[in-house]
C-alpha positions as CSV (number, residue, x, y, z in Angstrom):
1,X,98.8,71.7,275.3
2,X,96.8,68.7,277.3
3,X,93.0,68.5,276.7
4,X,91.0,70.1,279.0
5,X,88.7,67.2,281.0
6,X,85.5,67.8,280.4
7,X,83.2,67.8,283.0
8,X,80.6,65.3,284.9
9,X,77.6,67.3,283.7
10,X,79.4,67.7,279.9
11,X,79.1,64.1,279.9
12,X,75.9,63.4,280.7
13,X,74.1,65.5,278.2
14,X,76.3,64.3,275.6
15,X,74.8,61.1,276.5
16,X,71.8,62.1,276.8
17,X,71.9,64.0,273.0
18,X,72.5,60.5,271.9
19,X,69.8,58.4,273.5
20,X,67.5,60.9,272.7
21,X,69.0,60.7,269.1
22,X,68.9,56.8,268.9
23,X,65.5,56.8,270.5
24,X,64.0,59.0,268.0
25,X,65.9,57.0,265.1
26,X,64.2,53.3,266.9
27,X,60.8,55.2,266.7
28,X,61.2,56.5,263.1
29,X,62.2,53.1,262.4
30,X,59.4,51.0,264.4
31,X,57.1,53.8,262.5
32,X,58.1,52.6,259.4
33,X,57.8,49.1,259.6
34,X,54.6,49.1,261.7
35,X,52.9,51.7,258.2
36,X,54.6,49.2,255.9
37,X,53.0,46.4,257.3
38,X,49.8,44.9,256.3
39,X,47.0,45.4,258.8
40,X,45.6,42.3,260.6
41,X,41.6,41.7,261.6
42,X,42.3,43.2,264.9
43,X,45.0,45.6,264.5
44,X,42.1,48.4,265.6
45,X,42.4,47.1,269.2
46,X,46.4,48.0,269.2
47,X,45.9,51.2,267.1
48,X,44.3,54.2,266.4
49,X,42.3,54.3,270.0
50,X,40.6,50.8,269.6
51,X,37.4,52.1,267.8
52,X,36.1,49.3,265.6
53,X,36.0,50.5,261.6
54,X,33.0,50.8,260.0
55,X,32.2,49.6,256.7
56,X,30.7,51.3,253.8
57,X,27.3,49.9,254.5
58,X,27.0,48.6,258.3
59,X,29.3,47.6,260.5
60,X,31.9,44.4,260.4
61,X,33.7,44.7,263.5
62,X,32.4,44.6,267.1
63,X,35.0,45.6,270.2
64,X,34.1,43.1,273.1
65,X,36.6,44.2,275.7
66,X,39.9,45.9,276.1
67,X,41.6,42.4,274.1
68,X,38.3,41.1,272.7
69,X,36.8,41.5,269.6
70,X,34.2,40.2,266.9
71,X,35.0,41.0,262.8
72,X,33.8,39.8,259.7
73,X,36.5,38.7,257.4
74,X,36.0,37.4,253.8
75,X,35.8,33.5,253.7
76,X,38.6,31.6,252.7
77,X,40.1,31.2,249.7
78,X,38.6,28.2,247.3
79,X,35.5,27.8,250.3
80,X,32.2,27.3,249.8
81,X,29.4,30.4,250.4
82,X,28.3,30.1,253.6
83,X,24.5,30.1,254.4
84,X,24.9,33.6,255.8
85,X,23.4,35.5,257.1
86,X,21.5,34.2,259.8
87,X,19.5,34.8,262.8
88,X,20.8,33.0,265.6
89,X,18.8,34.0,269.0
90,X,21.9,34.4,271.6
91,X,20.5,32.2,274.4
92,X,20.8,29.2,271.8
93,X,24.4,30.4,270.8
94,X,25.5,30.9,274.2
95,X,23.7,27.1,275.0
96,X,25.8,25.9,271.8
97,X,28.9,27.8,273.0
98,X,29.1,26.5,276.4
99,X,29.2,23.2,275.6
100,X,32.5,23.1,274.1
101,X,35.2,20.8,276.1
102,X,39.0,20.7,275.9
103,X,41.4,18.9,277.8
104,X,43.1,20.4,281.0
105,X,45.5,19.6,283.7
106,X,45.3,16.1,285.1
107,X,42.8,14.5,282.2
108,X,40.3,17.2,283.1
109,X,37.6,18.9,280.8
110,X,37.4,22.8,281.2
111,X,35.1,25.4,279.6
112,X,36.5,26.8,276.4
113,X,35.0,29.9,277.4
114,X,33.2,31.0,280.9
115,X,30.2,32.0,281.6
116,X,30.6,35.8,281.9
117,X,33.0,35.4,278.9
118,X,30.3,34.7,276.6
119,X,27.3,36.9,278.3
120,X,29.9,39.8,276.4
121,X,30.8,37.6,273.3
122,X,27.6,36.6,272.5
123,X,25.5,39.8,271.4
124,X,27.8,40.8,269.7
125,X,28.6,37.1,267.5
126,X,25.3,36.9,267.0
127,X,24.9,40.7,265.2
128,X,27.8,39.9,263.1
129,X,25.7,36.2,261.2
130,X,22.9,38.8,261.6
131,X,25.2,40.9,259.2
132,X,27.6,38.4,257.7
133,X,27.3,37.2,253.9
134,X,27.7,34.1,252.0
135,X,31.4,35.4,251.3
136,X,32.1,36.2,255.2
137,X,33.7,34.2,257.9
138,X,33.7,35.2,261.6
139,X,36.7,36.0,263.4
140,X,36.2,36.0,267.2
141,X,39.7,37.1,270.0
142,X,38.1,36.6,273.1
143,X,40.7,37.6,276.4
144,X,39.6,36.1,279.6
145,X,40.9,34.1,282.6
146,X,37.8,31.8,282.3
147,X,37.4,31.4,285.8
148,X,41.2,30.4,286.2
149,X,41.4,32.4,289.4
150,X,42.4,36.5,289.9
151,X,46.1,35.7,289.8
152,X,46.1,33.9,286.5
153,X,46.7,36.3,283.8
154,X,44.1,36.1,280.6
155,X,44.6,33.6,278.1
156,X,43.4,34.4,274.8
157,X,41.0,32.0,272.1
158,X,41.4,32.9,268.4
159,X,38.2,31.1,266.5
160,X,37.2,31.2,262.9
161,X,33.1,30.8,262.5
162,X,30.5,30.4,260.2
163,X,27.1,28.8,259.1
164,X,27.1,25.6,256.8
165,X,25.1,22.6,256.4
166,X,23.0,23.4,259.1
167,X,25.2,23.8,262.1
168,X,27.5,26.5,263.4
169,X,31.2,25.8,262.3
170,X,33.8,26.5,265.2
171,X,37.6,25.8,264.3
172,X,39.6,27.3,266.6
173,X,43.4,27.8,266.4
174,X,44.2,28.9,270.1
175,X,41.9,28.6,273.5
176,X,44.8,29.8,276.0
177,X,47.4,32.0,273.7
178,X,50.1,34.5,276.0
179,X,49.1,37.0,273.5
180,X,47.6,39.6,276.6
181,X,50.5,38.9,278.6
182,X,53.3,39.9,275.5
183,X,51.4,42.9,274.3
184,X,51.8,44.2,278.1
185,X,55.1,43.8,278.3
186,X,56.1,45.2,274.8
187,X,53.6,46.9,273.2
188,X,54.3,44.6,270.1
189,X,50.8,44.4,268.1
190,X,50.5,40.4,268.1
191,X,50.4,38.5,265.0
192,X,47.1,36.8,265.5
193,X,46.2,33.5,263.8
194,X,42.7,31.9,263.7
195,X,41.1,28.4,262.6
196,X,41.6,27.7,259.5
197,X,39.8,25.0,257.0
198,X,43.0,24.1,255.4
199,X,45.2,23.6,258.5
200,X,44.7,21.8,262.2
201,X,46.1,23.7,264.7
202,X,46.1,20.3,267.1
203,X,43.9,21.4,269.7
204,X,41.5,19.0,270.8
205,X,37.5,19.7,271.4
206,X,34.6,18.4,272.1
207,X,30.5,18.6,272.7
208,X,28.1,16.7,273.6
209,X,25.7,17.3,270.7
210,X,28.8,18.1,268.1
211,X,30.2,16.8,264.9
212,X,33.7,16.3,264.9
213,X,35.2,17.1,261.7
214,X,38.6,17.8,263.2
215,X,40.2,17.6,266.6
216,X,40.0,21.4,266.5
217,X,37.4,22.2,264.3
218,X,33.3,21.1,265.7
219,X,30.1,21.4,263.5
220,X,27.5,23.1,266.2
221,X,23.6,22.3,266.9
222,X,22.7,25.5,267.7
223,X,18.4,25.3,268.3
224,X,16.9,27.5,265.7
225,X,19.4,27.6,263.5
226,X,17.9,26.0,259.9
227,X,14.9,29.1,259.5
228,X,17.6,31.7,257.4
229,X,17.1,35.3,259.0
230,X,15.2,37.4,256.7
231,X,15.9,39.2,253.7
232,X,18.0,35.8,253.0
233,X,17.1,33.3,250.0
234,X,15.8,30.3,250.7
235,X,15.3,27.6,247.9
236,X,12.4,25.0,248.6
237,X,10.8,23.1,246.1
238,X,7.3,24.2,245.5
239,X,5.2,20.1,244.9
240,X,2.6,20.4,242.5
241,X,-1.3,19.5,243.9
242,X,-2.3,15.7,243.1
243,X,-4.1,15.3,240.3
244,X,-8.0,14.3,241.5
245,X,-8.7,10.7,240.8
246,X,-11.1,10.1,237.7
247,X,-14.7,9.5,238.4
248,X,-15.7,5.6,239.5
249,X,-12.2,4.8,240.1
250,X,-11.0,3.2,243.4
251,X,-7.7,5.4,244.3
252,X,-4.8,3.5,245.7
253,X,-3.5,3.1,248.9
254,X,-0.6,5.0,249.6
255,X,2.3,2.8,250.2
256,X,3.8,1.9,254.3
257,X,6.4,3.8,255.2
258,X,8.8,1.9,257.3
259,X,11.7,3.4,259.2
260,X,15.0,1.7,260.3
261,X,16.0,2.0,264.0
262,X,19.3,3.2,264.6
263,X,21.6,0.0,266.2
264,X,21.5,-0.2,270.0
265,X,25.3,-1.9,270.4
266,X,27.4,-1.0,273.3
267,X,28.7,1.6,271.9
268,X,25.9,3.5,271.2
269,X,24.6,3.5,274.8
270,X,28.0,4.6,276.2
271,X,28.1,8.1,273.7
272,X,24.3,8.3,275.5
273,X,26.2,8.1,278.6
274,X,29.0,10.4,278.1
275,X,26.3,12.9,276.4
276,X,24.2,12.8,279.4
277,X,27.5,13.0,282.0
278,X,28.5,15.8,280.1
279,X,25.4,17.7,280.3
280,X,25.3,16.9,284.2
281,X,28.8,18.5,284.3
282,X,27.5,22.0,282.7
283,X,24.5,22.1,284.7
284,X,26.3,21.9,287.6
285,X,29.4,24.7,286.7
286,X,26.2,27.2,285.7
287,X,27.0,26.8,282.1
288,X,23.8,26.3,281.0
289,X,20.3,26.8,282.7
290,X,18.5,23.7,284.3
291,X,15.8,24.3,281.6
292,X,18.1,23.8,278.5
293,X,19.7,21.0,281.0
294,X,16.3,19.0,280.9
295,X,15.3,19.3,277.5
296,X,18.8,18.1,276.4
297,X,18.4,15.4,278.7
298,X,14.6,14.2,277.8
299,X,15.7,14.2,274.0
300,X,18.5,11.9,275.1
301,X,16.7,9.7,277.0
302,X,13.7,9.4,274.4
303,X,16.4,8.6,271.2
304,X,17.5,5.3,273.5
């Protein structure tokens, strides 16, 4: 006897049985791998509603924006402490951010970040050296479309930071990652990488008032920085009072102290020129305030 055919609407809820079926095996599945693997500094944007975790004692992760985010993470292995914490006012850390450079389209300089990017990112950088200890680094995802115009979609900068030697140490791995763009269109948490000491990620970045201890990595004049914030220790050597001269005698004079001059070549005066173009160039994008502009400027001028 020949089979009976089954009918149209047989056939589609047997194929709907098995999507639904394969679908809930895929989820099981994506389930599984997503517990088994390891959790990243900002896997709390992705999951569990985006609420920053707190730590035992205070916090070590500040939520910026909807891709943004601010976490302490413990230094790097085989690193030196940092000189952390430290209070670092924000108007001097947004001055110190805003100077950073990196090569755009056509041998242009653009902003590393923009100007409403880092009136969000920098309260909450500056809580986490408030916070961070000698064994913390600072890991800063910052989304934006830094004034790249409404249709471009936001590039993100992954930065590892921290206090040493007396400047703010920024290496940065990525200023203009797709990582927005491919989380929208699959829901995929990103595997994030930031600055590293060990590695150069081959970016290329420059300030005015930097030191350049890689192309991607500055050391930061932030105004302010050397006073430690408090409750940190400071050593500094205590000198012990002069001993009083004995009676009758004459006391010596103490000796001239000389300084050298730094050398005025050619060079030099054309680093005071690209300093002081620079400068002209932020002033004039709203980067920094005509005050900080001046200041950097007479400082310039009175070094020549």
């Amino acid at each position: 006897m020949a089979a009976k055919p089954q009918r149209p609407m047989n056939l589609l809820r047997g194929a709907r049985r098995v999507a639904l079926a394969g679908g809930l095996a895929f989820g099981a599945l994506a389930a599984s791998a997503a517990a088994a693997a390891p959790a990243a500094p900002m896997d709390f944007l992705f999951l569990g509603g985006g609420q920053p975790p707190r730590g035992d004692a205070h916090t070590r992760a500040w939520k910026v924006g909807e891709f943004s985010a601010v976490r302490l993470q413990p230094r790097e292995a085989g690193s030196a402490p940092n000189s952390q914490p430290a209070k670092i006012e924000p108007e001097a850390l947004r001055a110190a951010l805003a100077t950073i450079q990196t090569p755009g389209r056509g041998g242009t300089e653009m902003a590393a970040f923009g100007a409403a990017e880092l009136a969000d990112l920098v309260p909450a950088l500056s809580a986490a050296f408030a916070t961070a200890g000698p064994g913390d680094d600072v890991l800063l995802l910052s989304t934006s479309r830094r004034n790249d115009g409404p249709l471009t979609p936001p590039k993100s900068a992954t930065v590892r930071l921290f206090i040493a030697d007396g400047r703010l140490q920024f290496i940065a791995h990525d200023l203009r990652a797709d990582a927005w763009v491919g989380y929208q269109a699959t829901h995929i948490v990103p595997a994030l990488a930031f600055g590293s000491r060990n590695a150069d990620s081959g970016l290329v970045l420059r300030s005015p008032d930097a030191i350049v201890r890689r192309g991607d990595w500055l050391a930061l004049s932030v105004a302010g920085l050397g006073a430690p914030a408090a409750g940190a220790s400071r050593a500094s050597a205590v000198e012990a009072p002069a001993a009083a001269p004995a009676e009758g005698s004459v006391p010596s004079p103490a000796p001239a102290t000389t300084s050298t001059p730094p050398a005025r070549d050619s060079a030099f005066y054309e680093q005071q020129e690209l300093r002081l173009r620079a400068l002209t160039r932020l002033r004039d994008q709203g980067l920094i305030t005509p005050q900080e502009f001046e200041a950097k400027r007479r400082a310039i001028v009175d070094a020549l």
